[in-house]
N, C-alpha and C positions, 0 to 999 in steps of 0.2 A: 493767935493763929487764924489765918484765915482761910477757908475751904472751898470747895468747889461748888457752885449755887445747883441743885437742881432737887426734886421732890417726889411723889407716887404721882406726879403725872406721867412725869417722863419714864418712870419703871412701868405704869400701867400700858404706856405706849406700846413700850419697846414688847410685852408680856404676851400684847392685843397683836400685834406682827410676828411676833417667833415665842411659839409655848412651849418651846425647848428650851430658849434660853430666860424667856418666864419663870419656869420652873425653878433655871438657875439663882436668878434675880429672888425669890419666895425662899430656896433655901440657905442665901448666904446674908440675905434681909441686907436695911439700910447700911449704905458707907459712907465716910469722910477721908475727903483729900483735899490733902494741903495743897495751898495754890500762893502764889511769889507773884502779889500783881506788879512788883515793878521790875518789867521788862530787863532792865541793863542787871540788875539783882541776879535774877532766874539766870541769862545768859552766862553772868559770869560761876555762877556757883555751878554750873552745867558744864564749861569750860575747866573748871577745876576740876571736878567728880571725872573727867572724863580718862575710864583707862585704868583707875585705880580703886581700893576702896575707899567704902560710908567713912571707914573710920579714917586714914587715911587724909581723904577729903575734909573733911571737920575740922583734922588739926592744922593743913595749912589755910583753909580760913578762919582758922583762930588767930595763927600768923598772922594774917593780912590783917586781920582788924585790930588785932595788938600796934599793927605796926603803923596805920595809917587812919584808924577809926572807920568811921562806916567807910561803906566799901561804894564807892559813885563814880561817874564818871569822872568829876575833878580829880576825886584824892589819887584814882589808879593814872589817869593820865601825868600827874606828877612826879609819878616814878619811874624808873629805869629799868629797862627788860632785866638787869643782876640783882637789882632791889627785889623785884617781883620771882626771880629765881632763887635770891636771898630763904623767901619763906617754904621753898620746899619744891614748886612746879618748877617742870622743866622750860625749859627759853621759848621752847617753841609754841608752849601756851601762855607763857607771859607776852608773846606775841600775839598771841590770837586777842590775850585779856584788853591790849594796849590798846590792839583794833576795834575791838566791839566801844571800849572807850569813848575814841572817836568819834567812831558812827552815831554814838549817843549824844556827845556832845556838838554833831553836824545836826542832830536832827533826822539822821537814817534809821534811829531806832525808835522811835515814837508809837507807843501803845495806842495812842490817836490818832495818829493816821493809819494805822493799820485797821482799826476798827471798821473801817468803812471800804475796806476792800477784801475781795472774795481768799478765799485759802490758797488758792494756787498760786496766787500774786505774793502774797507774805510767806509761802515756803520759798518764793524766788529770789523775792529780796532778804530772804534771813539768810539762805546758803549763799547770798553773795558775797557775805561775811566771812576770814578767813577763819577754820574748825569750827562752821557750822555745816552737819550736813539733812538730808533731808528729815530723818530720825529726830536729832535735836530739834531742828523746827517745829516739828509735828508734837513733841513731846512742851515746848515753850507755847504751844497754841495749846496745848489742855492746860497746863500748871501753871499758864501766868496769864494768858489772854482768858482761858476759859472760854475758847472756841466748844460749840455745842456737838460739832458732828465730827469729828476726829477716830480712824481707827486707821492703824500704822501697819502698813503690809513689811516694812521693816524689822517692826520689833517680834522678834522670834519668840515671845512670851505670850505677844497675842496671838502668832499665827496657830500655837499650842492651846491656848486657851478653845482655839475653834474645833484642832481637830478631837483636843479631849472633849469637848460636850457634844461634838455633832458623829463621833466615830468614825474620823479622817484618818488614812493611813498618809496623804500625799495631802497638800495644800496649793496648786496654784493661783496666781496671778486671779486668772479668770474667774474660780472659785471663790474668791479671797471678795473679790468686788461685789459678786453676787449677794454674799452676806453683809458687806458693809451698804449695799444698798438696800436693804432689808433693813438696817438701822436708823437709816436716814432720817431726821434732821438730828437725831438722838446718839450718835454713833460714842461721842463722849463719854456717857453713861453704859452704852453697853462694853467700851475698853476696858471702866473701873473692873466690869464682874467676872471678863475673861480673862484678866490679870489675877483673878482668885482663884478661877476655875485652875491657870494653868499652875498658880505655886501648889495646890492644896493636894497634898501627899495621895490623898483617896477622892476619887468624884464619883 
């Protein structure tokens, strides 16, 4: 299993800029997340997951790889949107799965070249993707790129995570970036702690 690279630098960073969410960071100590560095991998188990449950999810990629072995660009491109609806997902994401295929196998999906371009370029070209939207991207830029500065005004877990430690009743937009630039280059690190802040029954 491999996880998300980062150390008590980037905690002490984030601690030295917001002693609120330091605090956070102090009481809920070190994490590990799992991270899928290959790109078409991440994508496609994301295209699966999506809509349904963990569990769910699991068994038709046990399907898939019962049925075809590792899960790549070839072996999916060699099947047929029924084959791929065979193991359990609907047509319209063995459509999506076919496409990102493709893309993989064009070259549109490359972990290296994306490296070298800024975030808002590689949310552009990932949602060009058909069922990708900005959410998925953002979320394939932490768990498989391991983009450093990532916080998703999207996912409704983080926007909870902010208003439970900072005692928001309202979250906008404007508010939202305020604090994500308070995190800045660190933003990664601070998503992992307010994804605990927001599941954890008591803060």
């Amino acid at each position: 299993m491999e996880i998300f690279m980062y150390s008590e630098k980037e905690t002490r960073w984030l601690a030295a800029r917001d002693p609120v969410l330091g605090k956070a960071i102090a009481k809920i100590g070190p994490l590990r997340r799992e991270v899928i560095p290959d790109l078409f991998e991440a994508l496609a188990r994301s295209i699966v997951n999506q809509q349904i449950s963990d569990k769910a999810a699991r068994t038709i990629w046990g399907r898939l790889e019962t049925r075809i072995g590792e899960v790549t660009p070839a072996t999916v491109a060699r099947l047929e949107p029924e084959d791929l609806h065979g193991c359990g997902m609907s047509l319209r994401k063995a459509g999506y799965l076919q496409c990102a295929a493709r893309a993989a196998s064009e070259g549109r999906l490359s972990a290296e070249e994306f490296a070298g371009l800024p975030d808002d370029e590689v949310i552009r070209r990932l949602t060009a993707l058909p069922g990708v939207g900005v959410w998925t991207a953002e979320m394939l830029m932490i768990f498989s790129m391991q983009r450093p500065d990532v916080v998703s005004f999207g996912d409704a877990a983080i926007r909870r995570g902010i208003m439970r430690l900072y005692g928001l009743q309202t979250l906008g937009r404007t508010e939202f970036d305020v604090y994500r630039s308070r995190w800045s280059p660190h933003g990664s690190v601070a998503s992992f702690y307010l994804w605990v802040v927001a599941h954890r029954k008591e803060w």
